[in-house]
C-alpha atoms as a printed R data frame, in Angstrom:
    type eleno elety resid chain resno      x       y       z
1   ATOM     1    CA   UNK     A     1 10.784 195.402 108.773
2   ATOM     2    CA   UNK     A     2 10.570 193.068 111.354
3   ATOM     3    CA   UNK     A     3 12.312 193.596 115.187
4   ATOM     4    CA   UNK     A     4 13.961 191.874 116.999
5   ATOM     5    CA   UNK     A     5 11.491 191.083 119.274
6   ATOM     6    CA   UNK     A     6  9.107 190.021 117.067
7   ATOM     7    CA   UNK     A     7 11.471 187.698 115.823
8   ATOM     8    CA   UNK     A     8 12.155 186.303 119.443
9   ATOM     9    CA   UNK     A     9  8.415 185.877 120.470
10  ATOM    10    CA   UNK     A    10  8.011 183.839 116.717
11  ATOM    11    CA   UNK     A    11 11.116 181.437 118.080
12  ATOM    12    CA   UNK     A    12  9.140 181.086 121.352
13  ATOM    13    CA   UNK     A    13 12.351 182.528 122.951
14  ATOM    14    CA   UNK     A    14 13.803 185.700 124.751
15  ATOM    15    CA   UNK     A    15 14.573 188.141 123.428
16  ATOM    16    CA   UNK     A    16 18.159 188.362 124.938
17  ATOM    17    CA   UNK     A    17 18.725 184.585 122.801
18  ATOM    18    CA   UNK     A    18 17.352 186.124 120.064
19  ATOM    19    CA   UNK     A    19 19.856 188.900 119.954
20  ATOM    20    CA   UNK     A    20 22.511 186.289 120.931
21  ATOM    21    CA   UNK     A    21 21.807 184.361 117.581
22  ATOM    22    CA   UNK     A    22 21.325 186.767 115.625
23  ATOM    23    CA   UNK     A    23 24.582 188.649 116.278
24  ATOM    24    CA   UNK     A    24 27.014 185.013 115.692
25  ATOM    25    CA   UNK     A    25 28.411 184.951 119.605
26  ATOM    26    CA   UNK     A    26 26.606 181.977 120.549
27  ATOM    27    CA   UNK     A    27 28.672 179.558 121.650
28  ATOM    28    CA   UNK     A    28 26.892 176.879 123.198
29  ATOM    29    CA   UNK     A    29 27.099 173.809 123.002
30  ATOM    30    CA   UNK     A    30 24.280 171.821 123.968
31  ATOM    31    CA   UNK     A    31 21.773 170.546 121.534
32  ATOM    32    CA   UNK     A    32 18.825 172.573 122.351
33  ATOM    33    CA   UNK     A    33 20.202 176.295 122.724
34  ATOM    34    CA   UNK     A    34 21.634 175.205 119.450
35  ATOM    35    CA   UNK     A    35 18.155 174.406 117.676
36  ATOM    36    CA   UNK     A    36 16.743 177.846 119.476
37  ATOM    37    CA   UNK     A    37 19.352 179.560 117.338
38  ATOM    38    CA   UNK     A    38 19.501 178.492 114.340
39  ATOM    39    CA   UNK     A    39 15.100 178.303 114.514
40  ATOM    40    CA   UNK     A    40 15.877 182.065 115.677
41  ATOM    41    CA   UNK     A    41 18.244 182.991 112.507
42  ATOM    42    CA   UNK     A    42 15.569 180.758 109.618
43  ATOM    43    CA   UNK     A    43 13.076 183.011 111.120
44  ATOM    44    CA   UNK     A    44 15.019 186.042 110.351
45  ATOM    45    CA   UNK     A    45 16.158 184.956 107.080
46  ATOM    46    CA   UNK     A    46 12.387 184.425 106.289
47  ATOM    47    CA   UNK     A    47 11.279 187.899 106.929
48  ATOM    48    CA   UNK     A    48 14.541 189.504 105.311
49  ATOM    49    CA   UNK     A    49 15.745 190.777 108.704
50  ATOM    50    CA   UNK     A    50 19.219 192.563 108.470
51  ATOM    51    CA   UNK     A    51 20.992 192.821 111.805
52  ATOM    52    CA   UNK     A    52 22.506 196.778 112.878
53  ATOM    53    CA   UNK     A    53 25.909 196.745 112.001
54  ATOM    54    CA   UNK     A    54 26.492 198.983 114.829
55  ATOM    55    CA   UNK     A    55 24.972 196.962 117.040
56  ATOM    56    CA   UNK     A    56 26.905 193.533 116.017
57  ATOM    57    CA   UNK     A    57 29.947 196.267 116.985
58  ATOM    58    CA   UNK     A    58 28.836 196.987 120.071
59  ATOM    59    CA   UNK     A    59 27.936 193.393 121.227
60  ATOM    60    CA   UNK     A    60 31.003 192.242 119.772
61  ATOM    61    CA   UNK     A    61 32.826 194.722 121.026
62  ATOM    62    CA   UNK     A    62 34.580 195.195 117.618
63  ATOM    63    CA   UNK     A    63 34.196 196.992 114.014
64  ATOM    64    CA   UNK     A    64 35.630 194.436 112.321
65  ATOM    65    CA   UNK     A    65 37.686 196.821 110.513
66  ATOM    66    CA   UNK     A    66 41.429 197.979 109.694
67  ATOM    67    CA   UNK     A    67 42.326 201.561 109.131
68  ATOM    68    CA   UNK     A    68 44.856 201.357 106.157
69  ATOM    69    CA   UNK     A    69 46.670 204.558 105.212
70  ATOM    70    CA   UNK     A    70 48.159 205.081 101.682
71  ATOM    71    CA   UNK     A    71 50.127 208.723 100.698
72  ATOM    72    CA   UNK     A    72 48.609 208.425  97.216
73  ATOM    73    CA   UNK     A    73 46.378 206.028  95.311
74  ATOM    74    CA   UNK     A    74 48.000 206.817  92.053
75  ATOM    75    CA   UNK     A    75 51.232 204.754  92.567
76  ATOM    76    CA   UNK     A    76 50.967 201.120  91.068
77  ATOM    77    CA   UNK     A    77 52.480 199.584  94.304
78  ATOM    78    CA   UNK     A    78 49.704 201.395  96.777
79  ATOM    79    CA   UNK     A    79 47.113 200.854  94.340
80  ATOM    80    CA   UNK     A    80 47.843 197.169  94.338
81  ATOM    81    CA   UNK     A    81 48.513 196.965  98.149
82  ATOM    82    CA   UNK     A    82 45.225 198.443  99.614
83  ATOM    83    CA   UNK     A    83 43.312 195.705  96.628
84  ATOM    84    CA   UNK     A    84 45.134 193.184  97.979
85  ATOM    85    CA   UNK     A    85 44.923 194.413 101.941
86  ATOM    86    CA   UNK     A    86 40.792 194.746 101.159
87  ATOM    87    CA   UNK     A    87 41.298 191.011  99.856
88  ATOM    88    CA   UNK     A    88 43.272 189.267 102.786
89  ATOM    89    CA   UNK     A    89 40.862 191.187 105.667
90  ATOM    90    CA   UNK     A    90 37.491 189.903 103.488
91  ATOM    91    CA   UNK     A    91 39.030 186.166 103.457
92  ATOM    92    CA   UNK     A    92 39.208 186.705 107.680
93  ATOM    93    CA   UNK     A    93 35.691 188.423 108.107
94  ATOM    94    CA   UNK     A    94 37.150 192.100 108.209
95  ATOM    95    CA   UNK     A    95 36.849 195.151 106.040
96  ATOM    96    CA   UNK     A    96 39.266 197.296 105.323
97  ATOM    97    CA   UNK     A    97 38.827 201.495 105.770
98  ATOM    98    CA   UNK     A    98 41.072 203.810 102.994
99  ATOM    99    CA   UNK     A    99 42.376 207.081 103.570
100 ATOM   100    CA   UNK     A   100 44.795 208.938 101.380
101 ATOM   101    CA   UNK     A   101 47.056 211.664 103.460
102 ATOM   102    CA   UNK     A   102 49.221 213.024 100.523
103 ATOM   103    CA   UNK     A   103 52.787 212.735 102.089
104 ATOM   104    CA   UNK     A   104 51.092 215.693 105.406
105 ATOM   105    CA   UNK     A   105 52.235 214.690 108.530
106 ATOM   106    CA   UNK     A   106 49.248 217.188 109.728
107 ATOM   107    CA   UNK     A   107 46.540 214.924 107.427
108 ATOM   108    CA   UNK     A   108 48.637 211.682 108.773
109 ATOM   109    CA   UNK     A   109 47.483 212.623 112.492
110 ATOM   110    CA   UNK     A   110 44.114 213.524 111.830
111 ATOM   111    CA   UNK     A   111 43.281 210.473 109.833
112 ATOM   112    CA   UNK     A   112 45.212 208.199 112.653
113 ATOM   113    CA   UNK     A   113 43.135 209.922 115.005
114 ATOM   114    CA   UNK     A   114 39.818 209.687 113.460
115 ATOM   115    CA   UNK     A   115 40.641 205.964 112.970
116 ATOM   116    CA   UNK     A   116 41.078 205.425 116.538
117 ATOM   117    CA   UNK     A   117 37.837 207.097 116.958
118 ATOM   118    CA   UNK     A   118 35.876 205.587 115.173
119 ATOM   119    CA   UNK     A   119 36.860 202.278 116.684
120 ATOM   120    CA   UNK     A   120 39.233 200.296 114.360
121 ATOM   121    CA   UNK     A   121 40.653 197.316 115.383
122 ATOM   122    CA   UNK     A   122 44.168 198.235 113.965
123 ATOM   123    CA   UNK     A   123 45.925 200.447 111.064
124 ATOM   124    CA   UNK     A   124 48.297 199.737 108.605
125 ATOM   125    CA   UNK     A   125 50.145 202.713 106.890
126 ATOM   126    CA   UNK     A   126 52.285 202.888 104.212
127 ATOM   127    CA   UNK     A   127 54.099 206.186 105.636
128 ATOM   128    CA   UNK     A   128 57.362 206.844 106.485
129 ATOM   129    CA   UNK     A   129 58.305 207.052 110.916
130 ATOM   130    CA   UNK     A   130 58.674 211.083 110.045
131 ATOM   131    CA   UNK     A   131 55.161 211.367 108.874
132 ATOM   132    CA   UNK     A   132 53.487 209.051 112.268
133 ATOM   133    CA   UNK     A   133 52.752 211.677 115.276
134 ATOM   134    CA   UNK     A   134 55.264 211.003 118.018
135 ATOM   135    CA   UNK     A   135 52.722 211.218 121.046
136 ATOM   136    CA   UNK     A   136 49.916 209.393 119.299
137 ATOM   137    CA   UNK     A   137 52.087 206.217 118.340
138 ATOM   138    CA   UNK     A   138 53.894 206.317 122.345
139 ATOM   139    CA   UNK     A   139 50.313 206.104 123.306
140 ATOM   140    CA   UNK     A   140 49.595 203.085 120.790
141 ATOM   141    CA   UNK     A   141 52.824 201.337 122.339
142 ATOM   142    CA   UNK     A   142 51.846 201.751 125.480
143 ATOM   143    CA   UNK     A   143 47.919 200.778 125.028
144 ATOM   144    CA   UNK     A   144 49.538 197.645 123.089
145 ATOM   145    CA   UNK     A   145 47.043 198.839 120.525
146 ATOM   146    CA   UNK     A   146 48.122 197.241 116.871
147 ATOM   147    CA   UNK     A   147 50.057 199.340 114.219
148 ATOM   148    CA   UNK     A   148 51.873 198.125 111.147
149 ATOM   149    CA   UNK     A   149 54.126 200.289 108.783
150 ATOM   150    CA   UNK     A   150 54.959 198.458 105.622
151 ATOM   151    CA   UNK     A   151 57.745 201.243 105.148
152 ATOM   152    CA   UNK     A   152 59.996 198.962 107.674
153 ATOM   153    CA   UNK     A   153 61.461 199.363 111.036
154 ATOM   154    CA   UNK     A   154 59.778 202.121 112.675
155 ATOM   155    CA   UNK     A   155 61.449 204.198 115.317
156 ATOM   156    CA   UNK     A   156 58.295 203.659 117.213
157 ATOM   157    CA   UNK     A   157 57.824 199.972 119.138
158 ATOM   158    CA   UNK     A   158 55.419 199.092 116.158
159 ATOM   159    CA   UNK     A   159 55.092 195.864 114.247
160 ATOM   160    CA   UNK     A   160 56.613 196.349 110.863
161 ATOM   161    CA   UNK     A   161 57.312 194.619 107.187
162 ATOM   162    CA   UNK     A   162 60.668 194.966 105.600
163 ATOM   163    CA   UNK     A   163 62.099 193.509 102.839
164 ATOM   164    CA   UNK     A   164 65.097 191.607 103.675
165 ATOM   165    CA   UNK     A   165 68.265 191.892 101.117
166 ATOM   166    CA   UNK     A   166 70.532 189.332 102.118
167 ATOM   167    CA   UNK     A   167 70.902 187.038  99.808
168 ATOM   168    CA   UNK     A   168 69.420 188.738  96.745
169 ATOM   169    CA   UNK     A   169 71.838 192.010  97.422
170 ATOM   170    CA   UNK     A   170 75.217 189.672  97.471
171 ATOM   171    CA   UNK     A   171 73.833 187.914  94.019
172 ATOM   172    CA   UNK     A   172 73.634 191.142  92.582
173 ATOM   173    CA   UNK     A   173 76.947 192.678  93.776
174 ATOM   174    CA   UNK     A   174 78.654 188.963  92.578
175 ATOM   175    CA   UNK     A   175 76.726 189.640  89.406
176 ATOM   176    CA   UNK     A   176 78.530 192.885  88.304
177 ATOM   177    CA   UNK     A   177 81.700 191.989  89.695
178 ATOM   178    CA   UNK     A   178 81.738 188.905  87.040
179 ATOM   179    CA   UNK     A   179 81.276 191.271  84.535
180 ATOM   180    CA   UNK     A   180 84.236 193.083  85.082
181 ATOM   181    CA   UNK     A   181 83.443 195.792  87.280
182 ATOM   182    CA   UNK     A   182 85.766 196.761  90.167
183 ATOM   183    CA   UNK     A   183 83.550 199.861  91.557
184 ATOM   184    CA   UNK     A   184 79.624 199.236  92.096
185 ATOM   185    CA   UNK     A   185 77.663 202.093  93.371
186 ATOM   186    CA   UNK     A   186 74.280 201.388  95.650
187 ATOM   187    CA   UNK     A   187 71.683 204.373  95.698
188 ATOM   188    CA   UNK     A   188 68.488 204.062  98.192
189 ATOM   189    CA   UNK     A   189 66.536 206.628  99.079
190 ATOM   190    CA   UNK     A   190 65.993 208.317 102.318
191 ATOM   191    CA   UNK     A   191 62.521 207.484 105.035
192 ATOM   192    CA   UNK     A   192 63.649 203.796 106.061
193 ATOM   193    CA   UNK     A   193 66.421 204.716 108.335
194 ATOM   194    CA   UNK     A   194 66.807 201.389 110.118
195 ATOM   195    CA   UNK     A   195 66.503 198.858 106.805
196 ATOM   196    CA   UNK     A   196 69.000 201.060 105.222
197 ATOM   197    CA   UNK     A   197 71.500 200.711 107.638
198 ATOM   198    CA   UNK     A   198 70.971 197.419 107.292
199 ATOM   199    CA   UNK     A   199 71.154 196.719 103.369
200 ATOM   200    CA   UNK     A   200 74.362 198.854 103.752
201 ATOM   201    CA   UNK     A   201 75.953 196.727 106.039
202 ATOM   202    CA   UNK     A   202 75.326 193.870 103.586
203 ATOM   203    CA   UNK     A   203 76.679 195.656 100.150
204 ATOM   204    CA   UNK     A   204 79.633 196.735 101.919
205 ATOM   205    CA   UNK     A   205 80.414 193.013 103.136
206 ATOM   206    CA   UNK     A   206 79.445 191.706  99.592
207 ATOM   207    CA   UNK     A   207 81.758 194.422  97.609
208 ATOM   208    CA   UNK     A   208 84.394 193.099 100.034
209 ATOM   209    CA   UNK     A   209 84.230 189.387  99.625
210 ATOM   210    CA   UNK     A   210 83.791 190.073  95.899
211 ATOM   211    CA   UNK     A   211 86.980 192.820  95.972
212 ATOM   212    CA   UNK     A   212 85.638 195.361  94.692
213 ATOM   213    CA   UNK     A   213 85.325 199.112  95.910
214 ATOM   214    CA   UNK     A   214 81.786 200.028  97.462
215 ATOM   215    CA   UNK     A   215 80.198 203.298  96.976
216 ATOM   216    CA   UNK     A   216 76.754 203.779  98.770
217 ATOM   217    CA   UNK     A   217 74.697 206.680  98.907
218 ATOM   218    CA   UNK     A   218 71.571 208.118 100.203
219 ATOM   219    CA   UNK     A   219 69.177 209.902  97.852
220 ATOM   220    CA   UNK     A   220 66.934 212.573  99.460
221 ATOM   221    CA   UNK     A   221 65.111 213.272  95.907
222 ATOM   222    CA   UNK     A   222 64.682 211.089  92.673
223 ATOM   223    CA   UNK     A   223 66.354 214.055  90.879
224 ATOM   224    CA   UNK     A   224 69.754 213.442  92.209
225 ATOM   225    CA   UNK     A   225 70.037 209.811  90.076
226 ATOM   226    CA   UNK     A   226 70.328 212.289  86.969
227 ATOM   227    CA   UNK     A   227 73.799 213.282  88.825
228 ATOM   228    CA   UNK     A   228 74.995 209.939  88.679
229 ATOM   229    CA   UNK     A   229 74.904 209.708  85.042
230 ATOM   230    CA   UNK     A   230 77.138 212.840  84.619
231 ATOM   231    CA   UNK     A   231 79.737 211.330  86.872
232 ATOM   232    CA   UNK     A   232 79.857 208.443  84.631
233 ATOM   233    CA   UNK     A   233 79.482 205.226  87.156
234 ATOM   234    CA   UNK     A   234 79.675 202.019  85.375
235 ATOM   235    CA   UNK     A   235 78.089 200.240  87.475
236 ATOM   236    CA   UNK     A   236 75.337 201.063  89.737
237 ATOM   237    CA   UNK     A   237 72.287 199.398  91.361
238 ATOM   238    CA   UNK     A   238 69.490 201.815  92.262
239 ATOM   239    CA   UNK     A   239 66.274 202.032  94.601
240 ATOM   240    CA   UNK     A   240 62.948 203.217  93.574
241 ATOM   241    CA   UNK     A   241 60.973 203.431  90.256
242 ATOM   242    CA   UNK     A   242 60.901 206.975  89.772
243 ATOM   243    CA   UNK     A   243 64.577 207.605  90.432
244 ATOM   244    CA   UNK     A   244 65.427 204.689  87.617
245 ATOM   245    CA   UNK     A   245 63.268 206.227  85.230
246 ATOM   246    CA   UNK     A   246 64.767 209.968  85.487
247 ATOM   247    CA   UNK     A   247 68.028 208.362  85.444
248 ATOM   248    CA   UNK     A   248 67.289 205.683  82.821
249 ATOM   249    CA   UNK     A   249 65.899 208.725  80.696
250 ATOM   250    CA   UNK     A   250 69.215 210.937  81.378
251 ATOM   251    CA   UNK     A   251 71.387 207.700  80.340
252 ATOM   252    CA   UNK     A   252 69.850 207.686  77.138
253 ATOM   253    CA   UNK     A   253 70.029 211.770  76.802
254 ATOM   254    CA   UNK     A   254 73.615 211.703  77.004
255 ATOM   255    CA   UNK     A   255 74.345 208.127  75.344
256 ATOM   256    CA   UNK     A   256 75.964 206.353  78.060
257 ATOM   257    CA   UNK     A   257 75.165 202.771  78.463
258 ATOM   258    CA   UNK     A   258 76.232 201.938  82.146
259 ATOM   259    CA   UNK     A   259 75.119 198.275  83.618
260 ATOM   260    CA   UNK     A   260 72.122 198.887  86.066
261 ATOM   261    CA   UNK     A   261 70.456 196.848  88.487
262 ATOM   262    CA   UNK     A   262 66.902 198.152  90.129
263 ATOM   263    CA   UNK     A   263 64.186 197.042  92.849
264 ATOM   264    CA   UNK     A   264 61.208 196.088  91.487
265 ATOM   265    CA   UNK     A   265 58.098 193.953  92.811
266 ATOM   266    CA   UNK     A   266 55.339 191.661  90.713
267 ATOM   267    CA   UNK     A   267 53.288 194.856  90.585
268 ATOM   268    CA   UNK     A   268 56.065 197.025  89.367
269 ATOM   269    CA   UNK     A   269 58.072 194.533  86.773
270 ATOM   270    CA   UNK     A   270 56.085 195.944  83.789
271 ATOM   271    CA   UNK     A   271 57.844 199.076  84.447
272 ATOM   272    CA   UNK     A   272 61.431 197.657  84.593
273 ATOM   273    CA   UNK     A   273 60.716 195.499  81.186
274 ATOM   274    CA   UNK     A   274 61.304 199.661  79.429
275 ATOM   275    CA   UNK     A   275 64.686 199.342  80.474
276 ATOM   276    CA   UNK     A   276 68.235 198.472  79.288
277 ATOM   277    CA   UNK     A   277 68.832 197.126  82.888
278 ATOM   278    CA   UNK     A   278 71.263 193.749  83.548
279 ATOM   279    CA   UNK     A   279 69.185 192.600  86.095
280 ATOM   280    CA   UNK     A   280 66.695 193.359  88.952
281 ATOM   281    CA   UNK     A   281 66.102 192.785  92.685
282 ATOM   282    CA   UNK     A   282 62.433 191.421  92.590
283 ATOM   283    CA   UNK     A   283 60.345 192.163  96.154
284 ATOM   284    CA   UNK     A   284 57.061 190.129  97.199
285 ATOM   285    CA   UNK     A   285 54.633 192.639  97.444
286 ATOM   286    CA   UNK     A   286 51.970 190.538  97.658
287 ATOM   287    CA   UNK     A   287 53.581 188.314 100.188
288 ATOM   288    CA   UNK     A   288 54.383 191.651 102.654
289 ATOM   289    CA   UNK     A   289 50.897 193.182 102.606
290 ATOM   290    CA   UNK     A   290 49.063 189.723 103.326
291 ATOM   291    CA   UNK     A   291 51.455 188.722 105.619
292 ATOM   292    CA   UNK     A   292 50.702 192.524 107.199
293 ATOM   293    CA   UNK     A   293 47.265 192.608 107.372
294 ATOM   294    CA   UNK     A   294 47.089 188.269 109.505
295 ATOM   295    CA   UNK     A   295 50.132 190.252 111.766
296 ATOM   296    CA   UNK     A   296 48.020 192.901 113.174
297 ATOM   297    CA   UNK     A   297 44.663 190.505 112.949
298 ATOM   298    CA   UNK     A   298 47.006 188.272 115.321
299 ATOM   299    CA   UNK     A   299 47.431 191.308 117.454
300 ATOM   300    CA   UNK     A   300 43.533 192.297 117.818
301 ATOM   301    CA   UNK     A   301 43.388 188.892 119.159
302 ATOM   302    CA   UNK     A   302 46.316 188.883 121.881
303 ATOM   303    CA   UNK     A   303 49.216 188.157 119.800
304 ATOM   304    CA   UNK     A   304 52.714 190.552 119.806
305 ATOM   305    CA   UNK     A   305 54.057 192.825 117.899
306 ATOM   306    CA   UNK     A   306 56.684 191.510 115.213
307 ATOM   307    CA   UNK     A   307 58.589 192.743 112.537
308 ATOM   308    CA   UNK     A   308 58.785 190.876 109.331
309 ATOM   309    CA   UNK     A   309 61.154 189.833 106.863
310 ATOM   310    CA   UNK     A   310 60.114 189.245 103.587
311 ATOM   311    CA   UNK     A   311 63.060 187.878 101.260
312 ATOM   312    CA   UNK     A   312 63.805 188.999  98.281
313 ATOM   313    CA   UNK     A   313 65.366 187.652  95.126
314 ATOM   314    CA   UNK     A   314 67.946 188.142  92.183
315 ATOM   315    CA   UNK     A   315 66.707 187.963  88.871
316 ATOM   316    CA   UNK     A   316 69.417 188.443  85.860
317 ATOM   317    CA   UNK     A   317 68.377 190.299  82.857
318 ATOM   318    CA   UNK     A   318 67.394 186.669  80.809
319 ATOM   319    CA   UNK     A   319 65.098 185.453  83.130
320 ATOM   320    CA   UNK     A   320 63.491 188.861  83.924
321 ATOM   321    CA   UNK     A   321 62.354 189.388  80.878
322 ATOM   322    CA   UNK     A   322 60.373 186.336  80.829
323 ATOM   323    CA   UNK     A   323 58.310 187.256  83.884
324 ATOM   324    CA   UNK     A   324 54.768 187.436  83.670
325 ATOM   325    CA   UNK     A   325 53.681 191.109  84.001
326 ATOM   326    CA   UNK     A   326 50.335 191.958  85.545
327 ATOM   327    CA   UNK     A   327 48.776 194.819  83.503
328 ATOM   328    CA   UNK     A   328 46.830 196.167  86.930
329 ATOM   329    CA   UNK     A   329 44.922 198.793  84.672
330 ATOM   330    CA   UNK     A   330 43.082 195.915  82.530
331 ATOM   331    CA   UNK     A   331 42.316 192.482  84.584
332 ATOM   332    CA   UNK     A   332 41.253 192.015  88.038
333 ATOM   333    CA   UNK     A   333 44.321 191.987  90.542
334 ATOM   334    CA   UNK     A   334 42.871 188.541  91.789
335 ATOM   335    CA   UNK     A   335 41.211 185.706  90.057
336 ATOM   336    CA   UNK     A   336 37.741 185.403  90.528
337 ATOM   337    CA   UNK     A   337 36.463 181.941  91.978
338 ATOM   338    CA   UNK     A   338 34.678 179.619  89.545
C-alpha cells in the first residue's frame, strides 16, 4: 500500500501538506495550496490509499464518535432510538458507539468510564440519575464535558430531553371529565424525579379547572397497575407500556371495562392499537433523540448545556386508531434514498 510519503514526493510536495490534505483540515484559501491538495488527495485515490483512522483522531484531535448507552436492546423504544441516534450522527459526519448496561449501576460506570477513555466526544444514555456515578458526572460538569440523558432532568448539571405535558395532559384530563367522570387517577412510574413533579403540578391544576377530584400516584413496579383494577377506578390515565399491558390484561381477567388513557410514542402506537383504551398521549420519539444527539454535537463544538422540551400531544381514541403504525421488526426504520 502506498505511504504517505510516497504520496507527497508524487504531488511534488511535503510531506507535512500531504498529511494536511489527506486528513480534511486544510483550510486555505489561496488558489495554489488548494490545487496541491486536491493533486495530493487524486493521487491517493489513484493508488487506493486509506488514511489511519487513528491518526485523522489524533490530528483532529477528535474520534468523531458518541458513546450512547441503552439498559436493554430488546425494548421497541431503545431499539428504535440508538437506529435513529446512529442515523442523525452519520448525517453530521459522526458514528455512534453502543453499549448495553442491563439496568447495573456498577456496568453503567464502567462503560461511562471506558467511553471517556477511549476518547468520545460525548454520551448519551438512556438511564435513569440513580444509575449515573455521582463523582464521574461532578467531574463531567465541571470539565464542561457533554452528557445527555433522554430520561429527563438529571440531578446532575447535564443537558437533558424531556417530554413536556402541558397541553396534551389538560386535553386528556378535559377529555374524561366530558365523559362524566368526577375522579381521574394519574399513575407514572418512579426514575424521573424532576419531570414528575412537574406533570403533577399540571394534572392537579387541570383536575381543578375541570372540577374534578385528582388522584396521582407513583408506581415503583409495573405490577402495582394490577392493584388499580381491584380498587375499581373508573377512570385512570397510566405511564409506561408494560404497566398498561399487566393492567389492561387484569381488566379483562376480572371484566371491568374502566376508560383508560396511556403514553405512547410513533414507535410504540402498534402496541396501544391491542387495547380498549379512550385515548392516548402520543410522545415524539424521533423528534427527542435527533434533537439529542445535534444538542451534545453543539456542545463538542462550544455550545451549552440545555434541557429540552419536546411537546407532546392528545390523540382521542377515533383518530388513534387511524395512525400509521411502523412495524420496526419488518421495514427499515428510515427510508432509503432513491
Amino acid at each position: 500500500m502506498i505511504t504517505v510519503k510516497e504520496i507527497a514526493e508524487l504531488a511534488g510536495v511535503s510531506r507535512k501538506t500531504a498529511e494536511r490534505a489527506l486528513s480534511g483540515v486544510t483550510k486555505d484559501k489561496r488558489s495554489d495550496a488548494r490545487k496541491r491538495a486536491e493533486k495530493v488527495r487524486e493521487i491517493a485515490a489513484a493508488y487506493g490509499y486509506q488514511p489511519s483512522e487513528v491518526a485523522l483522531s489524533l490530528r483532529r484531535g477528535s474520534v468523531r464518535t458518541i458513546g450512547f448507552m441503552v439498559d436493554i436492546l430488546t425494548d421497541q423504544f431503545l431499539a428504535a432510538a440508538a437506529e435513529t441516534a446512529i442515523d442523525e450522527a452519520d448525517r453530521h459526519g459522526f458514528k455512534v458507539a453502543l453499549q448495553v448496561v442491563k439496568f447495573s449501576p456498577e456496568l453503567t460506570g464502567e462503560v461511562f468510564k471506558n467511553f471517556q477513555a477511549s476518547g468520545m466526544d460525548a454520551v448519551i444514555t438512556s438511564c435513569t440519575s440513580s444509575q449515573l456515578p455521582p463523582e464521574l458526572m461532578a467531574n463531567c460538569v465541571q470539565r464542561k464535558y457533554p452528557v445527555l440523558t433522554l430520561c429527563g432532568r438529571s440531578e446532575y448539571d447535564l443537558s437533558s430531553v424531556s417530554v413536556d405535558y402541558s397541553i396534551a395532559l389538560p386535553e386528556a384530563v378535559a377529555h374524561l371529565a366530558k365523559r362524566g367522570h368526577e375522579k381521574i387517577t394519574l399513575a407514572l412510574y418512579k426514575g424521573k424525579n424532576a419531570d414528575n413533579e412537574r406533570t403533577k403540578q399540571v394534572f392537579l391544576q387541570s383536575c381543578e379547572k375541570c372540577g374534578v377530584t385528582a388522584d396521582f400516584r407513583i408506581h415503583s413496579e409495573k405490577m402495582q397497575a394490577v392493584a388499580l383494577v381491584g380498587e375499581k377506578l373508573p377512570a385512570v390515565i397510566l405511564y409506561g407500556k408494560y404497566s398498561m399491558r399487566v393492567y389492561m390484561d387484569a381488566c379483562m381477567e376480572q371484566g371491568f371495562q374502566p376508560d383508560v388513557i396511556g403514553f405512547y410514542n410513533e414507535w410504540t402506537l402498534a402496541a396501544a392499537q391491542n387495547f380498549n383504551l379512550c385515548g392516548i398521549i402520543l410522545e415524539d420519539a424521533e423528534s427527542s433523540v435527533r434533537q439529542a444527539v445535534r444538542q451534545v454535537l453543539d456542545e463538542c463544538g462550544g455550545g451549552g448545556r440545555k434541557h429540552l422540551d419536546i411537546p407532546a400531544r392528545f390523540v382521542t381514541e377515533k383518530e388513534f386508531h387511524a395512525l400509521k403504525v411502523a412495524n420496526l421488526a419488518n421495514q427499515y426504520l428510515f427510508e432509503q434514498e432513491q
